[in-house]
N, C-alpha and C positions, 0 to 999 in steps of 0.2 A: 781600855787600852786605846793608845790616840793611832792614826794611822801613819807616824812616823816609826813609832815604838814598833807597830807590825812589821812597816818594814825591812824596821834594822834586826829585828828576833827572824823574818822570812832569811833573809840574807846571810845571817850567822848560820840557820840550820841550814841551807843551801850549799856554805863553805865548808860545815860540817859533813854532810854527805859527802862532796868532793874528795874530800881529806878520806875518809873512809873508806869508797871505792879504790881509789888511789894504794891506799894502805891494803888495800884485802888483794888487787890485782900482785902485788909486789908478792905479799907471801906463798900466793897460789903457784906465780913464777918460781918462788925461791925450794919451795916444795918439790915441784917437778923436776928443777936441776938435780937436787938432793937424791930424790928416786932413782934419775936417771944418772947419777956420779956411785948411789952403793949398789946399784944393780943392772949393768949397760942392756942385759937382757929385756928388762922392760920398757917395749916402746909404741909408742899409740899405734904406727902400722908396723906388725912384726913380717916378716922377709917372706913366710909363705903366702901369706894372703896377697901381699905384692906380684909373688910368683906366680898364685894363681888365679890370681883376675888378667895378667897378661897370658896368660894361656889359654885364658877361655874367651876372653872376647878381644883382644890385638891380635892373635895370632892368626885371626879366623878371615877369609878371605870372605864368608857367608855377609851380605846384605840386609837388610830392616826388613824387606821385601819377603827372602827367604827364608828368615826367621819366623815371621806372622804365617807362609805360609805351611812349615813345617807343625809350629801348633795350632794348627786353624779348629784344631777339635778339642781347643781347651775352652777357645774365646766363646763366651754366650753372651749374646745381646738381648736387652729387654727382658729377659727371661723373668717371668712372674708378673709382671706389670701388664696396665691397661696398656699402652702402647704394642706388646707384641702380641696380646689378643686382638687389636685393629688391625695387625701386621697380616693374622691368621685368620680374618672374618667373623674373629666370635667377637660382638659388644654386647 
């Protein structure tokens, strides 16, 4: 095969993949309208989880600060590694 012919075979598959992307994004679209025209109930964010992520952290006057120190008894560092045996004197 010369390397013109590769070219123009590279180029056609190239324009074919395009075409095809192209074409799969459109039905995925045309899909999700359809979903959401025979059934308005279904939607990627449904209204409680909306509701209750603004309740649990917009609403909250609590800080980064207050939070870390509120669970300071979950976080563990190093835990299992050579590093928090150096921490603790044993190597």
């Amino acid at each position: 095969m010369s390397e013109e012919e590769r070219q123009r075979r590279l180029a056609e598959m190239m324009f074919d993949a395009d075409k095809h992307e192209e074409q799969r994004y459109k039905r995925i679209k045309k899909d999700k309208e359809e979903d959401l025209a025979s059934d308005p109930s279904k939607n990627d964010h449904p209204d409680f989880i909306d509701k209750m992520n603004a309740g649990v952290y917009t609403k909250s006057a609590e800080t980064l600060e207050d939070r870390i120190n509120r669970n300071i008894h979950f976080i563990q560092r190093n835990v299992g590694t050579k590093l928090a045996d150096d921490e603790k004197g044993i190597i």
